[in-house]
N, C-alpha and C positions, 0 to 999 in steps of 0.2 A: 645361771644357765642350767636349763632341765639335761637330763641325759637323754631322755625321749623327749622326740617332737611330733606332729602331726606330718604326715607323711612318710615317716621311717617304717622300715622294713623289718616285723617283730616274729620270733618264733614263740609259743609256748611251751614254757619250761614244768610245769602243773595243774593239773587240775582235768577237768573231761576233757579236754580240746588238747590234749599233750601232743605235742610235735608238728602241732600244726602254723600255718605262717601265712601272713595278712599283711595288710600296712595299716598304721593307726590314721584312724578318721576322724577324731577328736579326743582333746585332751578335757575332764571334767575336772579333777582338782590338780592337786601336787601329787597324788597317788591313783589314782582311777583312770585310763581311759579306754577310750571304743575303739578294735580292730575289727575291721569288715572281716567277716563270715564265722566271726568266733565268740562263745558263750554267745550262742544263738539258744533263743527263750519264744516259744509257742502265746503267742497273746490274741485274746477273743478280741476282735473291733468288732464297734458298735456301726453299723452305716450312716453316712452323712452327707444329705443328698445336698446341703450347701458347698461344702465343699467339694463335692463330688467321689468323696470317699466312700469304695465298696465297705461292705462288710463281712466278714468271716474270722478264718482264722489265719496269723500272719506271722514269718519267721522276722525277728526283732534281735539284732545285736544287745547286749545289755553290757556295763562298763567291765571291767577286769582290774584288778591292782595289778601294780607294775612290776612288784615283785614277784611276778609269777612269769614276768617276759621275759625276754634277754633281744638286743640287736643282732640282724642277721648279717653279717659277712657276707657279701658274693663273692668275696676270691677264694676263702676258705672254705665255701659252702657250709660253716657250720653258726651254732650261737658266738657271740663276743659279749665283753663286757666295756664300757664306753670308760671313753679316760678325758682328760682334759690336759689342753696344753694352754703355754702363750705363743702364737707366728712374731713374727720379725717386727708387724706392726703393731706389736702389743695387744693383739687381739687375741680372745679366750675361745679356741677350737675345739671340737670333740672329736678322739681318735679312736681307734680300735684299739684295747690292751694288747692283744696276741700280736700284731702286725705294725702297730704303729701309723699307722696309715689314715687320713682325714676322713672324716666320716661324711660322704657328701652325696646330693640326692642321685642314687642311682638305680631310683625304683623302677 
């Protein structure tokens, strides 16, 4: 099981985009993925009248390592770090270290 998923709630812990916070929109490997509106990268398109794509210039998310996230806490408002448990039915959960508490969708 990953400690990030697609749809969690991530702040940036380095790099230009420091302290800012998104939810991940896709995962690309074990290490990489895309949060909306961060390591936003300037890209010339070309227009394409099949598709119906303009062309100019266009603000483009680009991937991020993971090691530069942390998950965001809403009770604590601040970064956490993801832990794992077993529940009762033998099943493998991800909690918040600081609070203990199940990490679950409350984007």
């Amino acid at each position: 099981m990953k400690k990030l998923k697609k749809g969690d709630d991530v702040i940036v812990l380095s790099g230009k985009d420091k302290g800012k916070r998104g939810s991940i929109i896709k995962v690309n490997s074990d290490d990489y993925v895309v949060v909306q509106g961060v390591n936003l990268v300037k890209k010339h398109q070309k227009p394409n009248p099949s598709s119906g794509a303009q062309g100019g210039i266009i603000d483009k998310e680009m991937p991020i390592h993971i090691s530069n996230l942390a998950i965001y806490n809403f009770s604590s408002k601040k970064a956490d770090r993801v832990g794992f448990k077993i529940n009762e039915n033998k099943e493998k959960i991800r909690i918040y270290k600081s609070s203990g508490e199940m990490i679950g969708t409350q984007s």
